[in-house]
N, C-alpha and C positions, 0 to 999 in steps of 0.2 A: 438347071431350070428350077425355078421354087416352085413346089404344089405343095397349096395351102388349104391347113384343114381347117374346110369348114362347115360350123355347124348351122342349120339349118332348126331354130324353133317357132313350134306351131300348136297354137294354143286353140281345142278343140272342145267344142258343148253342142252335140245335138246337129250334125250337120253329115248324116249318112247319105244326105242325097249329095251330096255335093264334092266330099273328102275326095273320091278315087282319081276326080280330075286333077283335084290341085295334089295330092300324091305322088300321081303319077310324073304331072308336068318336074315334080323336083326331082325324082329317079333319074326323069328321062337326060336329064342337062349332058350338057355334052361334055363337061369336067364336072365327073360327080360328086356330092356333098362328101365332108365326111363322116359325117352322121347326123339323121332329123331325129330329132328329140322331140315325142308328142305330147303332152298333157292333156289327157282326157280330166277336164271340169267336170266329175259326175253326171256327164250325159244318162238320158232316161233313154233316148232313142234305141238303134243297132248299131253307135259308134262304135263303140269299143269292140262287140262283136265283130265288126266289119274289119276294123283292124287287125284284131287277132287271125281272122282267116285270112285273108288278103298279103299282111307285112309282117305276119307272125314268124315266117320263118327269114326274114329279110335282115340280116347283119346290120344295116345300116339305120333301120327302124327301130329306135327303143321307144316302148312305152310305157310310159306313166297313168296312174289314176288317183285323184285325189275328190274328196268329198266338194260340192261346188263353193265356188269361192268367187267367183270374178274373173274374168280376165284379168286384171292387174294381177291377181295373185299369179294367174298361171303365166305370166309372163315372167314374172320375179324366179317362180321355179324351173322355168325351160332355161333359164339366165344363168341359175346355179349351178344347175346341171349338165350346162353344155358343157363340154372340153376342148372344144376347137378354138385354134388361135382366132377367127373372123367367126364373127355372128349373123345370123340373118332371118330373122321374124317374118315367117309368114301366115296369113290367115287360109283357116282350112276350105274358105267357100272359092279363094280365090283360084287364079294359073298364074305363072311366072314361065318367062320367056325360057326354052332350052337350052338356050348360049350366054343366059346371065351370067354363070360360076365362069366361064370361058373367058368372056369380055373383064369381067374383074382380076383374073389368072393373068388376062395380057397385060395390062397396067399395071399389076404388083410387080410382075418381074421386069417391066420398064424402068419404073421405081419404087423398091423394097419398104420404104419408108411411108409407103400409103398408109394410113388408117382410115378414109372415109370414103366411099366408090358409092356415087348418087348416080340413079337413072330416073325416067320419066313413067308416069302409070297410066294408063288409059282406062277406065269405067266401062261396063257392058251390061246390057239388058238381054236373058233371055226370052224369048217369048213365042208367040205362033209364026212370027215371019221369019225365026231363026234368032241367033247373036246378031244383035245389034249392038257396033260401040260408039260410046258419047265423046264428046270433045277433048281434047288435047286440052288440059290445063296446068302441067305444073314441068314444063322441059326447061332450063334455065335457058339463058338466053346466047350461051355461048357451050361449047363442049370442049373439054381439057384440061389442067391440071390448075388448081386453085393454093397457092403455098397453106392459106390455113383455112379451117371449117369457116370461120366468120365473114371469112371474102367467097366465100360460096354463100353463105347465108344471104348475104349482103345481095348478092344479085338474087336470089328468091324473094327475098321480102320487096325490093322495091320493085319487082317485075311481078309483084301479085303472083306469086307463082309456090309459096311456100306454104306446104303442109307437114303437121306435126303427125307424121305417123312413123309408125317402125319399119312398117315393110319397103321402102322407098331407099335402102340405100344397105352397103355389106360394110361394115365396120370392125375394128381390131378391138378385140377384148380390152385388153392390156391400157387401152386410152381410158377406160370408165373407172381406171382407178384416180382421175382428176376429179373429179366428181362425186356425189352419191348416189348409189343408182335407188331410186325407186318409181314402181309400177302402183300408183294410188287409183282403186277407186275401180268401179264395174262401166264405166263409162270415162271415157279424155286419159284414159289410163296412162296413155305412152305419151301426153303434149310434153311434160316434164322433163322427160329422158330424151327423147327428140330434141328438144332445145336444147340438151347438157353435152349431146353428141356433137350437136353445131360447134357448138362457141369454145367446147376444149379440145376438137381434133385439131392438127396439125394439118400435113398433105393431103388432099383429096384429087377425087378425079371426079368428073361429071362430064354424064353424056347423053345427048337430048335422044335419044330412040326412047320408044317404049318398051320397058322389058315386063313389068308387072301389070296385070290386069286385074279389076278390082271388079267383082260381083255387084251389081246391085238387087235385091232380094227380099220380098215383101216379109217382115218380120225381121229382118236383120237389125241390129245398134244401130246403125245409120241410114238408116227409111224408117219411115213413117212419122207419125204426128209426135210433138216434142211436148214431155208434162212438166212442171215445173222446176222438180227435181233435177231433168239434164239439162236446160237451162240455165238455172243456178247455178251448177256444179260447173258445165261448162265454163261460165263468169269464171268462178276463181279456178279452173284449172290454166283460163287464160293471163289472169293475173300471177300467178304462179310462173307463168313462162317469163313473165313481164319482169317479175323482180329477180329473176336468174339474166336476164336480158340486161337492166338497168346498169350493174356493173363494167359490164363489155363493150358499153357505147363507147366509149375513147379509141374500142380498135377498129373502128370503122370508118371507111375513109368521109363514108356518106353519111352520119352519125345521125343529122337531123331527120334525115328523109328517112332513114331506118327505124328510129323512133314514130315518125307520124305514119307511115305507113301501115307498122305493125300495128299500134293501138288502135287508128282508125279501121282497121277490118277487124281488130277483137270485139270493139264494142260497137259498132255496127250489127256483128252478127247477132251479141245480143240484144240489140233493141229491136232488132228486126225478127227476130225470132221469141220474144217476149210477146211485141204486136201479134205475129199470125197467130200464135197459139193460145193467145188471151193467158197468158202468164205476167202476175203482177212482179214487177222489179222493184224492191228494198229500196229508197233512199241510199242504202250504203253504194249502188253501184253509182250514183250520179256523184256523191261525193268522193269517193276513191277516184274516180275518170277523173276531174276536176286536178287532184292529187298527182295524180299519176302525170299528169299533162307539164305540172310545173315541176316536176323533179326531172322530168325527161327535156326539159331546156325548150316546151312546147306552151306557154302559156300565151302565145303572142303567135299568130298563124298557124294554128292548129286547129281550125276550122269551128263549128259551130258544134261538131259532134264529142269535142274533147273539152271547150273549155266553156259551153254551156248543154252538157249532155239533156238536161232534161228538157229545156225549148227544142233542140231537136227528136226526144222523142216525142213529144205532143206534134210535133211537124210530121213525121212519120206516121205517126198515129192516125192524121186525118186525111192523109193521104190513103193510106189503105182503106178505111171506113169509107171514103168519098166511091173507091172501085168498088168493095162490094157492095158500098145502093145501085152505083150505073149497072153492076150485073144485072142482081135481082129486079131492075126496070126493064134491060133487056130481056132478061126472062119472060116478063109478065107480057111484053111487046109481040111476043112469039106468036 
């Protein structure tokens, strides 16, 4: 029987309320890691303390501390430092299922050749009526063995179902030497290396349960109001995926619909998120979209949002502005 070691990193800043659940939930698996690797981000709070007490005497818990940096950076360093042949990033606010390392242990030793083992995340709100969890969004549409990452991508992207995060799947070190890995930037850190993990793995497995659960949390990277900055940067960390992408279209069987599907939710999110937060968007993204449209074999049925992006953000635009006067009527109707 193969038991695979693997490593388990989790990149941490300021989140002592939170840590001991998703800690624990990784101890607890029922095929244990072989070592979580933590990087305290120069937390101000009782992280590191709380660590020290709690997993200081725990073989399996190393910690780190480095002066703050970003999450990218501390992703880069949990990356260095693991030594386990399978990797697996997870965030300290979150929980991950008990039987995830199990479920991945079954499939490697079905076939040894796996490098990429995707499952489904579920979102949850704590609050006064208990956990509450949000909707099922990202299960592929089929569960079972995929020959390469691209034909598993391939059904996430056209199934609206694909998200660029790290915690969403357990992968073989040894395959990021196709690639270059980097972790850019305090915000979309991982969209780069997510998409590098798709398109160069080989074997995968994917299985629609939910094994990871994702916090949601007032003050978190991903709540609250969006400033210009991560909209921006969003922009090209999703152009950045695009032109790692643009290559690979040949090995898809669905080439066009992979292309329009992808960009039309890139740049979607950001006109739609430029609109709500009154963040002005550069000319450069209307003409890159435009760009990007006709390199991708998209300049011809590629809808209104790719090959005249900027008539459809003034269409967007006044749609939103038209709901907030009907509110503010309704209000005053009160």
């Amino acid at each position: 029987m193969i038991r695979p070691k693997i490593s388990v990193i989790v990149a941490t800043y300021n989140v002592e309320a939170y840590l001991v659940e998703a800690m624990d939930s990784l101890l607890g698996q029922s095929y244990p890691p072989f070592e979580i690797v933590v990087i305290n981000d120069g937390s101000t709070d009782g992280t590191l303390a709380l660590l020290e007490a709690k997993y200081g005497d725990n073989p399996l818990v190393k910690v780190f501390t480095q002066d703050n940096q970003g999450v990218g950076a501390v992703r880069k360093a949990g990356f260095d430092k693991a030594s386990g042949d399978y990797l697996f990033f997870c965030d300290p606010d979150d929980v991950v299922s008990t039987d995830l390392f199990a479920g991945f242990c079954q499939a490697l030793n079905e076939k040894p050749e796996l490098e990429l083992y995707y499952f489904s995340k579920r979102s949850f709100v704590d609050n006064a009526k208990g956990r509450q969890y949000l909707r099922r969004d990202t299960a592929p549409t089929r569960e079972g063995w995929y020959a390469r990452g691209t034909d598993l991508l391939e059904d996430l992207i056209i199934s609206k179902k694909f998200k660029a995060t790290t915690w969403q799947y357990i992968f073989k070190k040894a395959m990021t030497e196709r690639f270059e890995v980097s972790f850019e930037g305090r915000a979309h850190e991982d969209q780069l290396f997510s998409m590098n993990v798709y398109l160069h793995s080989q074997l995968c497995y994917a299985i629609q349960a939910d094994k990871y659960f994702q916090r949601v949390r007032p003050g978190s990277i991903t709540d609250g109001l969006k400033d210009e900055h991560y909209v921006l940067t969003n922009y090209d960390s999703y152009r950045d995926t695009l032109e790692a992408l643009k290559p690979h279209l040949p090995e898809f069987k669905r080439q066009r619909e992979v292309a329009l599907n992808y960009m039309t939710r890139g740049v979607k999110w950001t006109l739609k998120r430029s609109i709500n937060n009154r963040v002005r968007l550069p000319d450069r993204v209307f003409a890159l979209t435009r760009n990007d449209a006709r390199q991708c074999g998209l300049e011809r049925g590629g809808g209104l949002i790719l090959t005249a992006p900027w008539l459809a953000f003034v269409a967007m635009k006044l749609r939103f502005e038209l709901r907030v006067i009907s509110r503010r009527l309704r209000g005053r109707g009160r």
